[in-house]
C-alpha positions in Angstrom: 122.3 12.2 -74.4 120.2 11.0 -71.5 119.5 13.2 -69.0 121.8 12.6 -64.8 119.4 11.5 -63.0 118.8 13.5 -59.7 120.6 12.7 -56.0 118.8 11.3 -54.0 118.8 11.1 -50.4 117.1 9.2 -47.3 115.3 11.8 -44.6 114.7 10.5 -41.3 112.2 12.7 -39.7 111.5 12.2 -36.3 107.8 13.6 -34.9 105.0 13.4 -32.1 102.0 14.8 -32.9 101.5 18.1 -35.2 100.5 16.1 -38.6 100.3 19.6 -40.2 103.8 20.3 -40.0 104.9 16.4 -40.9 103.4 17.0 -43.9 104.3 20.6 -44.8 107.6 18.9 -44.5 106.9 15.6 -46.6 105.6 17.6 -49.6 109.0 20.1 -49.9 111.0 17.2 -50.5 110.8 16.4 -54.1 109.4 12.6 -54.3 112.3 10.7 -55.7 114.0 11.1 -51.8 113.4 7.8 -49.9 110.8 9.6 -46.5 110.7 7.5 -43.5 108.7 9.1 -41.1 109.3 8.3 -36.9 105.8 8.8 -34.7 107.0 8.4 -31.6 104.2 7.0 -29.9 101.5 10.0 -30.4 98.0 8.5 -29.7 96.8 11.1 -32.6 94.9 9.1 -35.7 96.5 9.8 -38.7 99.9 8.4 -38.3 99.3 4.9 -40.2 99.7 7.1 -43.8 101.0 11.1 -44.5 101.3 11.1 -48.2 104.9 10.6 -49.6 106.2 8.8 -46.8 106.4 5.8 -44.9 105.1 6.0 -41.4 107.4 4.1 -38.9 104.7 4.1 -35.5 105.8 3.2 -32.4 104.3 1.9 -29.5 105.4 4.3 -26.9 106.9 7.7 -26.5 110.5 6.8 -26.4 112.0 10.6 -26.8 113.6 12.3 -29.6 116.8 10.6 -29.5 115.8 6.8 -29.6 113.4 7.8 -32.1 116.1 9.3 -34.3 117.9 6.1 -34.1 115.3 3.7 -34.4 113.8 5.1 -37.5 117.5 5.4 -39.0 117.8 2.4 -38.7 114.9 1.4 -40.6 115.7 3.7 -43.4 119.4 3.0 -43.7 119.4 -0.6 -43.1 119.3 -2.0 -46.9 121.6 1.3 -47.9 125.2 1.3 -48.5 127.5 3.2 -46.6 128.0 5.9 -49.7 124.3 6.7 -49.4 123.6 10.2 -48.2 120.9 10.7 -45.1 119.6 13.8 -43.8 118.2 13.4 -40.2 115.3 16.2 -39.9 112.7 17.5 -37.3 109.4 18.1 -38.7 109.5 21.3 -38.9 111.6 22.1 -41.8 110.5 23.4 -44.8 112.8 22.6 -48.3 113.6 22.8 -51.6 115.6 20.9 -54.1 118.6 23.4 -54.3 119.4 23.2 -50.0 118.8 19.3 -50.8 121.1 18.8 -54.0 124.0 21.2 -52.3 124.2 19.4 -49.1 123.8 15.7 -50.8 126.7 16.8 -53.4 128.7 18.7 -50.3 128.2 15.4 -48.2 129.5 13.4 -51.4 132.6 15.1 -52.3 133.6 16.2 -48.8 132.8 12.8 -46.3 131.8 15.5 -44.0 128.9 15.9 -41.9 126.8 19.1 -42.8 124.6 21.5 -42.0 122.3 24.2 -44.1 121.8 28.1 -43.2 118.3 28.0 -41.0 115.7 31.0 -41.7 113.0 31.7 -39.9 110.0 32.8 -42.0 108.4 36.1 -41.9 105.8 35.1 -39.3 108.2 34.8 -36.9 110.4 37.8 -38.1 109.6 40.9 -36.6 110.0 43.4 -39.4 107.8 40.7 -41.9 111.1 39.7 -43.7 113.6 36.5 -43.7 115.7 36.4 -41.2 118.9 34.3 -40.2 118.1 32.0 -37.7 121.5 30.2 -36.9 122.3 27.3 -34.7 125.7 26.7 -35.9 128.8 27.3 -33.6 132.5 27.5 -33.9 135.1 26.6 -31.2 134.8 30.5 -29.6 131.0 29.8 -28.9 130.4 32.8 -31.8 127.5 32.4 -34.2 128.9 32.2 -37.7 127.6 33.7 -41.3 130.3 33.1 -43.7 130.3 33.2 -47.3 131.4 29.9 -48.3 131.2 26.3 -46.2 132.9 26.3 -43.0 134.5 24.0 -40.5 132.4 24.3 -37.4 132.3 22.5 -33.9 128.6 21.8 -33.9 125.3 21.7 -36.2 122.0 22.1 -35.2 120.5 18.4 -34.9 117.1 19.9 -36.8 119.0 19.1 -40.4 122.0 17.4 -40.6 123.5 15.5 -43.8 125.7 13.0 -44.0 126.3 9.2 -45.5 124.9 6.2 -44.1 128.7 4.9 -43.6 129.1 7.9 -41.1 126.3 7.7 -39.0 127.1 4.1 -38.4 131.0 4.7 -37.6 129.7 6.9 -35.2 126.8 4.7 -33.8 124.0 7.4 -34.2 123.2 9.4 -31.6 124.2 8.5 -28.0 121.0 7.6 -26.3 122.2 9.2 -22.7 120.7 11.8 -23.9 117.1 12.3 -24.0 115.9 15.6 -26.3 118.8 17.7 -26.8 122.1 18.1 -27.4 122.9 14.7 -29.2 123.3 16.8 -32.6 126.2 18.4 -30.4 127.4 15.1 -29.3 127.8 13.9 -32.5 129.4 16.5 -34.2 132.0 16.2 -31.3 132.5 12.9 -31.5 132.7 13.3 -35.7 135.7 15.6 -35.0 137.5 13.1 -32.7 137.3 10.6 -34.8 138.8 12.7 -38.2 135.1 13.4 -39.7 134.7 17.0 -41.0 131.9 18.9 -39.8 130.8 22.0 -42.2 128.1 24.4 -42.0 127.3 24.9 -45.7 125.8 28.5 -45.8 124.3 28.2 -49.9 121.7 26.0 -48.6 119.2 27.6 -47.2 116.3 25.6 -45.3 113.4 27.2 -43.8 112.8 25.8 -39.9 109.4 27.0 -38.0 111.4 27.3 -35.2 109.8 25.8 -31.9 106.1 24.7 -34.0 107.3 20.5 -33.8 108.1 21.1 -29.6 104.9 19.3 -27.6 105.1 19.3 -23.7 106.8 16.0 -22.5 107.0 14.9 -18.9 109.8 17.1 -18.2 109.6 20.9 -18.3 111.2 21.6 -22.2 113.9 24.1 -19.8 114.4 20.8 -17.3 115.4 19.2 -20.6 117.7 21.1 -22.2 119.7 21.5 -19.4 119.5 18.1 -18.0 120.9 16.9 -21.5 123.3 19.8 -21.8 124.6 18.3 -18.2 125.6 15.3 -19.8 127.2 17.3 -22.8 129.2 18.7 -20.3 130.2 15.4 -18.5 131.3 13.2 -21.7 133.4 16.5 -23.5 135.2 18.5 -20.5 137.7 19.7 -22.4 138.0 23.3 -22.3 137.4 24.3 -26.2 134.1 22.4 -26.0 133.1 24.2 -22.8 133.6 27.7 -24.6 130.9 26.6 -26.9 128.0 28.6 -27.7 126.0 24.9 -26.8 126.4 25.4 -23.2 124.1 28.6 -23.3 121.3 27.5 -21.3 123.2 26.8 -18.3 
């Protein structure tokens, strides 16, 4: 009896500068996953190759967001719309189980979803693991459940789902510039009838803040000029009580 051959999935990982962490990231993904890697215009030499991956440069810094979307569509554009994609920062650290649970969740389910985040011990003041949750359900409360659960937004730093859904929902709205489209798109996945989990059995490690370089904007200016326009296309009240509006 022949062996199943393992899920695979397509990562989309967005970057601008920090090579180190690009490829801490590359080499946790086991290499039968398609790696399409998005330099967003960093004049750094290195970005032509990072082992494991193909390098997507482009000519200017066009932000997080267009980047996303650009590289996506790279990567996705040959795929079918039952093929699994997990847009990632470059900061994340994995390992085959977190991958195979959320590409089998994403399969089963048709959902979007989201892994448990943990901060390694550097970061951890008493030198252990610790939570680091950017999940949030409709009362703005930080969840840690047992078993997956519908949620009202994801962190946007890894987030599963199939090709078919990112393209129903046209990616990520470029209004926004760093921040807050993960939030956008998990609210517009709801409206439109698309499930969004956070599936707490995968566990991902994220160096939380290492990927973050300096842009023209103040990274404070940012989040609250995109969080703004969160505001402005989702006034309704249950999005408002949010835990995503916390930096106003």
């Amino acid at each position: 009896m022949r062996d199943k051959l393992p899920r695979s999935a397509i990562f989309v990982i967005t970057e601008y500068g920090h090579r180190d962490l690009t490829e801490q990231c590359v080499k946790s993904i086991p290499p039968h996953h398609n790696i399409y890697v998005g330099n967003d215009g960093c004049t750094e030499v290195f970005h032509q190759t990072i082992p494991g991956a193909n390098v997507i440069d482009w000519a200017k810094n066009v932000r997080y967001v267009k980047n996303a979307n650009r590289t996506a569509q790279v990567a996705t554009g040959y795929m079918g719309t039952e093929a699994v994609m997990i847009i990632s920062n470059n900061d994340m650290i994995y390992n085959e189980n977190a991958i195979n649970i959320l590409v089998d969740y994403v399969i089963k389910h048709k959902c979007i979803a989201g892994p448990t985040l943990t901060m390694p011990r550097i970061f951890v003041p008493d030198g252990g693991k610790g939570a680091h949750i950017q999940h949030y359900d409709i009362n703005g409360l930080h969840l840690r459940p047992d078993a997956p659960v519908d949620i009202t937004a994801l962190s946007g730093c890894c987030l599963a789902m199939t090709v078919g859904t990112w393209r129903r929902l046209g990616g990520y709205d470029e209004d926004f510039i760093d921040y807050s489209s993960d939030n956008d798109l998990c609210i517009r996945a709801l409206q439109n009838g698309i499930p969004v989990r956070y599936v707490p059995e995968a566990v991902v490690d994220h160096l939380a803040g290492k990927s973050y370089t300096d842009g023209h904007l103040p990274h404070r200016e940012l989040l609250i000029l995109d969080q703004k326009t969160l505001k402005m296309k989702h006034p309704r009240s249950e999005w408002n009580n949010t835990g995503i509006f916390k930096y106003e």
